[in-house]
C-alpha positions in Angstrom: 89.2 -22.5 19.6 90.8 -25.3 17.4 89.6 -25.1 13.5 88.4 -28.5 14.0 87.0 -28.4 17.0 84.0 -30.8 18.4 80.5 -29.7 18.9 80.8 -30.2 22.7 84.3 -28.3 22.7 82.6 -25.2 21.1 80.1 -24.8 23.4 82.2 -25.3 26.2 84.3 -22.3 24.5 81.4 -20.4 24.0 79.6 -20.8 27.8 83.0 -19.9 29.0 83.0 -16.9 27.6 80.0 -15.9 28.6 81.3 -16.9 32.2 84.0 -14.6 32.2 81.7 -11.9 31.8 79.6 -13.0 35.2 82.4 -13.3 37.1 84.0 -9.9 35.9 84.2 -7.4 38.9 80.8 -5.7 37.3 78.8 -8.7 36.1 76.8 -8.7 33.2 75.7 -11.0 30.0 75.3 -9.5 26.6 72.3 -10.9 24.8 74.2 -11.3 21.8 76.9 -13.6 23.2 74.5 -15.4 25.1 72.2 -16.1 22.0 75.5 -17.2 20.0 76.5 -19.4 22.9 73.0 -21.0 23.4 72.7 -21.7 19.0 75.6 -24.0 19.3 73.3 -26.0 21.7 70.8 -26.9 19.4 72.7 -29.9 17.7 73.7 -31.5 21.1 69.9 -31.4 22.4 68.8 -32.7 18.4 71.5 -35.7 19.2 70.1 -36.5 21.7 66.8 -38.1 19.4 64.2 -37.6 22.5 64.3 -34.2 22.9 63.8 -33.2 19.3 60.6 -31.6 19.8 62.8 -29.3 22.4 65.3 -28.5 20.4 62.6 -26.8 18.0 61.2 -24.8 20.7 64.6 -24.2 22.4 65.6 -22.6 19.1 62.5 -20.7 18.6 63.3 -18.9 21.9 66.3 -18.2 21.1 65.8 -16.5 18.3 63.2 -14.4 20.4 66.3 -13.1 22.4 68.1 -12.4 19.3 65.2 -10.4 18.4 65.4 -8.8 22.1 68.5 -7.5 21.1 68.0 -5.1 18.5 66.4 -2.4 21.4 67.9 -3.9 24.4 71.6 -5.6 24.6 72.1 -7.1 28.2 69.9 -9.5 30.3 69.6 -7.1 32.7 68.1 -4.5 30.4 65.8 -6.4 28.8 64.2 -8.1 32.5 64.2 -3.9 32.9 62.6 -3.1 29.9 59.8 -5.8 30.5 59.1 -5.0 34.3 58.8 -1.5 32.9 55.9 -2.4 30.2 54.5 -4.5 32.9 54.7 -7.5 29.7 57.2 -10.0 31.4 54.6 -12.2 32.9 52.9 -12.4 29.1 53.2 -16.4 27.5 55.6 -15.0 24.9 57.9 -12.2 26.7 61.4 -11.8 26.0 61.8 -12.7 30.2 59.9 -15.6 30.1 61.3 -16.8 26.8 64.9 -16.4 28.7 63.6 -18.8 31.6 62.4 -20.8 28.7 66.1 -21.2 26.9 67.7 -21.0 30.7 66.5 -24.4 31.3 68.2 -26.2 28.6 71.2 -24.9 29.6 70.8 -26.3 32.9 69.1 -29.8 31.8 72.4 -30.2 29.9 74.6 -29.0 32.8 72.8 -31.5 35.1 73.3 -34.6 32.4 76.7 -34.0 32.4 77.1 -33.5 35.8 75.5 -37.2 35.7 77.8 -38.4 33.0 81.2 -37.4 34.8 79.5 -38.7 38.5 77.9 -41.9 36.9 80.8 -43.5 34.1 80.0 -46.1 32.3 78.6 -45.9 28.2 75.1 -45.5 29.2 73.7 -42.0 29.4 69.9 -42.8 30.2 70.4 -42.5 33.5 72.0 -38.9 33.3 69.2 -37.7 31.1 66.3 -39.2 32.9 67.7 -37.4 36.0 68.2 -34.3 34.0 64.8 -33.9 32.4 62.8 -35.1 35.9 65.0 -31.9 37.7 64.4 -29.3 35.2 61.9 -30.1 32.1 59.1 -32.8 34.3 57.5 -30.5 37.0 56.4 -28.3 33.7 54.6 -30.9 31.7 51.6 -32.8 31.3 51.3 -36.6 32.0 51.0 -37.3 28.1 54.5 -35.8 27.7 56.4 -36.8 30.4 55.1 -40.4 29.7 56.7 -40.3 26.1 60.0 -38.3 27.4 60.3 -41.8 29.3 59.0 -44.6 26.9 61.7 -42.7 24.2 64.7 -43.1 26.1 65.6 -46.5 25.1 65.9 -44.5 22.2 69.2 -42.3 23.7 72.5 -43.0 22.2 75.2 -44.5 24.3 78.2 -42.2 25.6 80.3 -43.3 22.6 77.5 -43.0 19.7 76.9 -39.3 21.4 80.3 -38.0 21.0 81.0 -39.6 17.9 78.3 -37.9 16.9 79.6 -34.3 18.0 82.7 -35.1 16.7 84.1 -35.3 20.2 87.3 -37.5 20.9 86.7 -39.7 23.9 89.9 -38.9 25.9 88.5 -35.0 26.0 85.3 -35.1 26.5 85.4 -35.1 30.0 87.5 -32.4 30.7 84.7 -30.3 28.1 81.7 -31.4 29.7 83.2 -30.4 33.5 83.9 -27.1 31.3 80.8 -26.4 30.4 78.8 -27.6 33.5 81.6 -24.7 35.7 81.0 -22.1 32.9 77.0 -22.5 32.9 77.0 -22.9 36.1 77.8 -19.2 36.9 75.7 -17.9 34.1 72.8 -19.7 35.5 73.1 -18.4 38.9 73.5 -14.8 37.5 70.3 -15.3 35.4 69.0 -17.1 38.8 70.2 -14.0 40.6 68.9 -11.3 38.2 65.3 -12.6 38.2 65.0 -13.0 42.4 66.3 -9.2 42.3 63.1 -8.5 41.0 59.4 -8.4 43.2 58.1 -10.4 40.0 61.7 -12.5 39.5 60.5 -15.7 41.5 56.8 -16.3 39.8 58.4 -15.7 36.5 61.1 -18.7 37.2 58.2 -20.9 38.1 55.9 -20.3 35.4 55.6 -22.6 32.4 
């Protein structure tokens, strides 16, 4: 990873090596690596201005996993150790927290997804798409009412990566590395919940 490298080059870095783990002949995530990969997320969801308020909670949940981590250290274990208390249906479980910070992985997978399919300097498209797939069939009227009056709001493509310190001649080739590397650690997380009698409900619930 370059000394100087952009905020959207880091996590790309970052997601792929958690991806390298998941596709590993024995998959697995460590907790630890996940948690340090999902931190460097919080300052591309806090540029994006509308999903401010997410970022806050995003964090918040990750710092729940980082907690997970002092008894437990792989995703595995700690959907395990829950299932085993019979606590990973509670609001605040470490499970649920990790379906919690799983989503914003993928809302930003899916806007850049958009971004690369789409072109062009507008990314209000991408993000409306993004949050209607993943963050809208979870929230109130009031909210997703405000998600959409605040995207006139969003930066354009060239405000967002000068803004993560992104060159635009690279970007693309980071945001198609992140969307393949999270990719695979979504569908392991996807994977690891359905294993489970309770997995399903608990990637439905709020």
């Amino acid at each position: 990873m370059a000394k100087n490298s952009g905020i959207l080059t880091t996590v790309a870095d970052a997601f792929s090596e958690v991806a390298q783990t998941v596709n590993s002949p024995r998959p697995y995530v460590e907790i630890g690596r996940l948690v340090r990969a999902c931190r460097l997320l919080s300052p591309l969801l806090s540029s994006l201005g509308v999903f401010k308020f997410a970022e806050k909670e995003f964090s918040a949940k990750v710092d729940d996993l980082a907690e997970a981590e002092k008894s437990v250290h792989t995703l595995e274990s700690l959907l395990h150790s829950d299932i085993r208390k019979n606590c990973e249906k509670d609001s605040n479980s470490h499970s649920r927290n990790l379906v919690r910070v799983k989503r914003s992985v993928d809302m930003l997978k899916i806007m850049f997804e958009q971004i690369l399919a789409r072109g062009g300097n507008s990314i209000v498209g991408p993000v409306s798409t993004a949050y209607k797939q993943v963050f809208a069939p979870y929230h109130g009227w009031l909210i997703r009412t405000g998600v959409s009056a605040a995207m006139i709001t969003l930066p354009t493509k060239a405000q967002l990566l000068r803004n993560l310190n992104e060159d635009e001649a690279t970007a693309n080739v980071q945001m198609q590395k992140y969307v393949t590397a999270s990719a695979s650690v979504l569908q392991y997380i996807d994977k690891l919940f359905r294993s489970r009698c309770s997995g399903n409900e608990l990637l439905g619930m709020v």
